[in-house]
C-alpha positions as CSV (number, residue, x, y, z in Angstrom):
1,X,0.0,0.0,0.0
2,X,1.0,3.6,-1.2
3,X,0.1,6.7,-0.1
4,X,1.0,10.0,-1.2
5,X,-1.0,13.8,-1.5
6,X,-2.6,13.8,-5.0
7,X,-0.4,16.8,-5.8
8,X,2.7,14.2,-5.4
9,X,4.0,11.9,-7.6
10,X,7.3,10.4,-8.9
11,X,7.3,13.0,-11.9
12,X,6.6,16.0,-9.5
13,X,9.9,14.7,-7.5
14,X,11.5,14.5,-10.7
15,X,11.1,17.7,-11.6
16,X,11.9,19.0,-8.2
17,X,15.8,17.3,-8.0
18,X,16.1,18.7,-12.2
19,X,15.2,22.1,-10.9
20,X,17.1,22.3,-7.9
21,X,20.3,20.1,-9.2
22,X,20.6,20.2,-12.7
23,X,20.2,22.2,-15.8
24,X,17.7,20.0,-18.3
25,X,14.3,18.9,-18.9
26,X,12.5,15.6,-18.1
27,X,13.0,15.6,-21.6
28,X,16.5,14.6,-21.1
29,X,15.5,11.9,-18.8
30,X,15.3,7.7,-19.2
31,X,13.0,6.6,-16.7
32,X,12.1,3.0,-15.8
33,X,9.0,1.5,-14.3
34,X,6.6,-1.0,-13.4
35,X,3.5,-0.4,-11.6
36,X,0.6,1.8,-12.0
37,X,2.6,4.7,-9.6
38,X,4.6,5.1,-12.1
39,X,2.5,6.2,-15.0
40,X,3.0,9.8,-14.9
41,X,6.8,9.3,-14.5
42,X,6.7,7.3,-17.8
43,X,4.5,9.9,-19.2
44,X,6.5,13.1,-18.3
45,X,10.0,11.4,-19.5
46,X,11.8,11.5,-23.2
47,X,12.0,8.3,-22.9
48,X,9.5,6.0,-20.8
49,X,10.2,2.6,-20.5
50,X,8.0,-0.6,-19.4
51,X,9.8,-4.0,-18.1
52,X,8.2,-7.0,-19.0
53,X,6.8,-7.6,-15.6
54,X,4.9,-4.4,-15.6
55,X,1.3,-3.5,-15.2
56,X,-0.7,-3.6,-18.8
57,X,-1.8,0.2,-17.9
58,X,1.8,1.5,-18.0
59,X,2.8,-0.9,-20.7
60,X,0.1,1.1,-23.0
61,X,1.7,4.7,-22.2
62,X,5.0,3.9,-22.3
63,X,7.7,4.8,-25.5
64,X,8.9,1.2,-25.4
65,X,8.4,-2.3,-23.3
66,X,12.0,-4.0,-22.4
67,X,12.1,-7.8,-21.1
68,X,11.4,-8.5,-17.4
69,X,13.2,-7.6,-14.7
70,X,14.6,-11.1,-13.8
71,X,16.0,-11.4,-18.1
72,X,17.9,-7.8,-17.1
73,X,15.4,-5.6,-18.8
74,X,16.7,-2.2,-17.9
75,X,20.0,-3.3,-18.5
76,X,19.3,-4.1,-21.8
77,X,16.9,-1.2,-22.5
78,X,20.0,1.3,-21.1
79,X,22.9,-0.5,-23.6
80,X,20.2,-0.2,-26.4
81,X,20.0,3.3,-25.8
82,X,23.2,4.2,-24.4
83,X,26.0,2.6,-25.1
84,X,28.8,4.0,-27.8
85,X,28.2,0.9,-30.1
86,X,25.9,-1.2,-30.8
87,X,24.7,-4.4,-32.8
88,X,26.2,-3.9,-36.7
89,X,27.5,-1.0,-36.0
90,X,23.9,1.2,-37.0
91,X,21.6,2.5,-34.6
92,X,18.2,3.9,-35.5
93,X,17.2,7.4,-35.3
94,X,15.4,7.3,-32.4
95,X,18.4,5.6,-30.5
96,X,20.7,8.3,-31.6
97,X,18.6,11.3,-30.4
98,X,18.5,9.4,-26.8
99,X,21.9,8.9,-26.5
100,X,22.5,12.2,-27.4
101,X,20.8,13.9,-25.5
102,X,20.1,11.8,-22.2
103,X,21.3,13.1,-19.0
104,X,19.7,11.1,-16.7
105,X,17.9,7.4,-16.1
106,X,15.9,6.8,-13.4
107,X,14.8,3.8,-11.9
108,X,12.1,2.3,-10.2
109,X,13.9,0.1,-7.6
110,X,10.8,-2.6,-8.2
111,X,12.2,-2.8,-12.2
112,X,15.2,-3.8,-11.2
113,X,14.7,-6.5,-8.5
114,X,15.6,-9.6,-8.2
C-alpha cells in the first residue's frame, strides 16, 4: 500500500531534484518502471520505458516495453539506448537522439529486482 498527497508523484519529484540540481528537462531523462505509480513518470519522461513484468496500464503509455526484470530488462533497454556501439554497428534514429541527448535514467527500484 501507497500513499502520497494527489499533488505528489514520482514526476513532480523529478522535476523537483532537475530544478534544484541540474540544468535539463524531463525531456533529457530515461525513466524505468513498473506499476501503476509510475505512469505519470513514464508519461512526463523522453524516454518511458516498461519492463516486461509491468502492469498492462503503463505498458500502453510507455515509449517502449524492455524484457522482465529477472531477463535484465533495464540493462538491456539502457545498452540499447546508451552505449557508444551497438549491434552492426547502425543505430536507428530514435536511439541516436537518446543517446544524445540523455542526462539522466531513473529507476524504479521494483524494475530492477531480483
Amino acid at each position: 500500500l501507497e500513499i502520497a498527497p494527489r499533488s505528489i508523484s514520482k514526476a513532480t519529484a523529478l522535476q523537483v531534484i532537475l530544478d534544484k540540481c541540474y540544468d535539463f528537462s524531463k525531456k533529457d531523462v530515461i525513466a524505468f518502471g513498473d506499476n501503476y505509480n509510475d505512469i505519470d513518470l513514464i508519461q512526463s519522461v523522453g524516454l518511458g520505458v516498461a519492463v516486461g513484468n509491468a502492469r498492462a496500464e503503463l505498458k500502453m503509455v510507455a515509449n517502449d516495453i524492455t524484457l522482465h526484470h529477472k531477463e535484465d530488462g533495464v540493462a538491456i533497454s539502457v545498452e540499447k539506448y546508451l552505449r557508444d556501439d551497438c549491434v552492426n554497428g547502425h543505430w536507428t534514429k530514435l536511439q541516436k537522439e537518446k543517446q544524445k541527448r540523455t542526462k539522466l535514467v531513473v529507476l524504479d527500484h521494483y524494475s530492477t529486482m531480483y
